[in-house]
C-alpha positions in Angstrom: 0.0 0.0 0.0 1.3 3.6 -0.8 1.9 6.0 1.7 0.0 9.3 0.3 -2.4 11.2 2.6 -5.3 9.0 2.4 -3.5 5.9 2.8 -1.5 7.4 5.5 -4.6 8.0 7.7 -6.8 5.1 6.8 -3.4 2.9 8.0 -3.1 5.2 11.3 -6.9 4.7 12.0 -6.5 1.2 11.7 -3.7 1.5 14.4 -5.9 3.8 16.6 -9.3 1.8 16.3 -7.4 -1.9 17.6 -6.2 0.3 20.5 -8.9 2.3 21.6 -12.1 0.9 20.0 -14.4 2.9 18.0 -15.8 5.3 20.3 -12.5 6.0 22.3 -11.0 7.3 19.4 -10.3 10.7 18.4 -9.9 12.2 14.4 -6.9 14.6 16.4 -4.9 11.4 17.4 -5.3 10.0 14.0 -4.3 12.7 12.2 -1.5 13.1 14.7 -0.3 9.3 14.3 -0.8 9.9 9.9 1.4 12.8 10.3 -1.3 15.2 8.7 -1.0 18.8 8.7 -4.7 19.2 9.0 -7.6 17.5 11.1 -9.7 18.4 8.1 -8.0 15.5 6.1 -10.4 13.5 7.7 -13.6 15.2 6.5 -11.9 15.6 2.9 -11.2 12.0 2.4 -13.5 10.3 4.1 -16.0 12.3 5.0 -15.4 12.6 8.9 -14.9 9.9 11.6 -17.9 7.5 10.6 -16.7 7.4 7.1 -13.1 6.5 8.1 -14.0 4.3 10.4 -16.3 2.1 7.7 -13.4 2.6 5.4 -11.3 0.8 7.9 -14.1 -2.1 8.4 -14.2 -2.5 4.5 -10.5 -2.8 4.5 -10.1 -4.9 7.5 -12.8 -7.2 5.2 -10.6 -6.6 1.9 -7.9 -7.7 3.2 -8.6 -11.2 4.6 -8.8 -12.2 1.2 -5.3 -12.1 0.8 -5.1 -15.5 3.0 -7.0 -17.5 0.1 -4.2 -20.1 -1.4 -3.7 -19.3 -4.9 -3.6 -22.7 -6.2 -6.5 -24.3 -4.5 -8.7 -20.9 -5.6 -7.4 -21.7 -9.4 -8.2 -25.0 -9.6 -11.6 -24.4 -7.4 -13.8 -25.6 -9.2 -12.1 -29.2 -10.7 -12.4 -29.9 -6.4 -13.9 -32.4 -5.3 -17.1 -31.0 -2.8 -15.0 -32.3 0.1 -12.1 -30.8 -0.7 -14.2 -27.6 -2.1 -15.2 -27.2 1.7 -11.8 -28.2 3.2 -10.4 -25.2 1.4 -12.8 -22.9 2.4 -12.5 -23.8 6.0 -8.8 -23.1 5.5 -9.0 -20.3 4.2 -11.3 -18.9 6.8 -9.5 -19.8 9.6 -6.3 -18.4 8.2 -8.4 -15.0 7.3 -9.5 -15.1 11.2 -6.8 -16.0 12.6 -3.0 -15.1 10.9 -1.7 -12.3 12.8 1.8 -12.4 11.3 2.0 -8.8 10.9 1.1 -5.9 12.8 -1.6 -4.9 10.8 -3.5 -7.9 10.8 -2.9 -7.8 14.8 -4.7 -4.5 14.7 -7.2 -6.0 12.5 -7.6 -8.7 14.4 -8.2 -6.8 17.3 -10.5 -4.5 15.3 -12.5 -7.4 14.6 -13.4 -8.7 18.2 -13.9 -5.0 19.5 -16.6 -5.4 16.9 -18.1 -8.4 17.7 -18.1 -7.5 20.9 -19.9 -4.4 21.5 -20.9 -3.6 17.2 -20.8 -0.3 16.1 -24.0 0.7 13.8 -21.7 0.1 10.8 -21.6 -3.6 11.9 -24.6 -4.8 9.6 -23.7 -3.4 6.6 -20.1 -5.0 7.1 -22.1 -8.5 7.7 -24.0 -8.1 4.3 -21.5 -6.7 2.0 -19.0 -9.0 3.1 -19.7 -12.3 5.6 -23.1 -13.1 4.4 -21.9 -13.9 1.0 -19.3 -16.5 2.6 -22.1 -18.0 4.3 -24.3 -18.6 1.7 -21.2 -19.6 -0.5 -20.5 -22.8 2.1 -24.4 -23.3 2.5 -24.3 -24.2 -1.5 -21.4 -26.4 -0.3 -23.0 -28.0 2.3 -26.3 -28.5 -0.1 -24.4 -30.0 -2.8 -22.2 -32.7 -0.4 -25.9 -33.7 1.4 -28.1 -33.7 -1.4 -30.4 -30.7 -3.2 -33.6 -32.4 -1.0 -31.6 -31.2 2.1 -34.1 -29.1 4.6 -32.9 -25.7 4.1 -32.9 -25.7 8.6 -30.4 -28.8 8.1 -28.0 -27.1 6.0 -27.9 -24.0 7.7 -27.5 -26.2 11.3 -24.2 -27.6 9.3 -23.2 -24.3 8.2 -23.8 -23.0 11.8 -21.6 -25.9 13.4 -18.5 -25.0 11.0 -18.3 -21.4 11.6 -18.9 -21.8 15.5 -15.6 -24.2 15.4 -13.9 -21.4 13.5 -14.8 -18.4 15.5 -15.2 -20.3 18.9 -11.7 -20.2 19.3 -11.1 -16.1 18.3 -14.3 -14.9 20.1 -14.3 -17.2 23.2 -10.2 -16.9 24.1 -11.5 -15.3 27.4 -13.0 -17.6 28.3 -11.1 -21.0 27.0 -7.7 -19.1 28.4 -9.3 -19.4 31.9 -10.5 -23.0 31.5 -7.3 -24.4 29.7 -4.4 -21.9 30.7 -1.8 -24.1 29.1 -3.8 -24.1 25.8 -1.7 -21.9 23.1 -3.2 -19.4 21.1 -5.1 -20.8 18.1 -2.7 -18.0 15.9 -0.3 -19.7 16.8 -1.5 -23.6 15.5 -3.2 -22.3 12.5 -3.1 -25.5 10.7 -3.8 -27.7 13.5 -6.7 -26.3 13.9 -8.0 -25.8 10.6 -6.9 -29.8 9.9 -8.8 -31.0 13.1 -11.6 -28.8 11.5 -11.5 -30.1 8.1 -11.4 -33.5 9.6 -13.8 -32.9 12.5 -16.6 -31.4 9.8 -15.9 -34.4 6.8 -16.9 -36.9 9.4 -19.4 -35.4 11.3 -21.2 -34.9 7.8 -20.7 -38.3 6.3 -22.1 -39.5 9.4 -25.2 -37.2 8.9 -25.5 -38.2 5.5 -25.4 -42.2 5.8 -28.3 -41.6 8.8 -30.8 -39.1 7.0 
């Protein structure tokens, strides 16, 4: 990414919003952290405070897409439905949970301020940009257990993989108190998206041979 004006403060905001959450924020210490002359940068690029701070959601969203595996997004389509929905699950936990960088720290942290206590702008985040990945491994999920599936079934499957994925970013508070010595799942990424993978394929072969 560049480093003009813009760029400058939506990167700085980014910094500012994993520290302090939305509403502890100030446009001063942004502009003051971007190293801009004027706290009227914020109005002229993105339209004030709410604007930035959606900006920042849709780039926190953007971004996650950069954990997708090349190859396996390439080929897509000659997969197999099993391993269709092993790389999705992959590539979710890696987009939820890689944190390699600062900047996906901060947007990790971003991330579970949100889900925590959601600004207003949560929603529209949801439906631009999660609600298509739903419905994406709901298709999966349909084609794998049949097209006669009951919609309630498939979404119950659906339901079950993304709780084992987000269980683990959105519960840490609590499974850090229970299991102390557990590490932190960014730091066995593909442990836990194989026991997922795994976990998932068998739980829905055994749902399929019992329908």
């Amino acid at each position: 990414m560049g480093k003009d004006t813009k760029e400058q403060i939506l990167l700085a905001a980014v910094s500012e919003f994993a520290a302090n959450g939305y509403h502890d924020t100030t446009v001063r210490k942004i502009v003051e952290r971007a190293g801009a002359k004027n706290l009227n940068a914020v109005v002229y690029y993105y339209d004030g405070k709410e604007g930035l701070y959606k900006a920042v959601l849709n780039f926190m969203f953007c971004e996650a897409e950069k954990f997708k595996e090349n190859e396996s997004v390439k080929n897509f389509d000659s997969l197999s439905v099993e391993e269709k929905l092993a790389s999705m699950i992959h590539f979710l936990v890696k987009a939820y949970y890689s944190t390699e960088t600062q900047l996906d720290r901060d947007l990790f942290n971003i991330f579970i301020k949100e889900a925590m206590n959601p600004t207003p702008f949560l929603k529209e985040m949801v439906e631009r940009h999660l609600r298509p990945g739903k419905d994406f491994l709901c298709s999966l999920l349909r084609e794998y257990l049949g097209p006669d599936t009951p919609q309630k079934i498939i979404e119950d499957c659906e339901y079950s993989i993304s709780a084992q994925i987000l269980y683990g970013a959105l519960g840490w508070n609590i499974i850090s108190r229970i299991s102390p010595d557990h590490p932190h799942f960014s730091d066995s990424i593909d442990n836990l998206s194989d026991h997922i993978v795994k976990f998932t394929l068998n739980g829905l072969k055994g749902y399929k041979e019992t329908a």
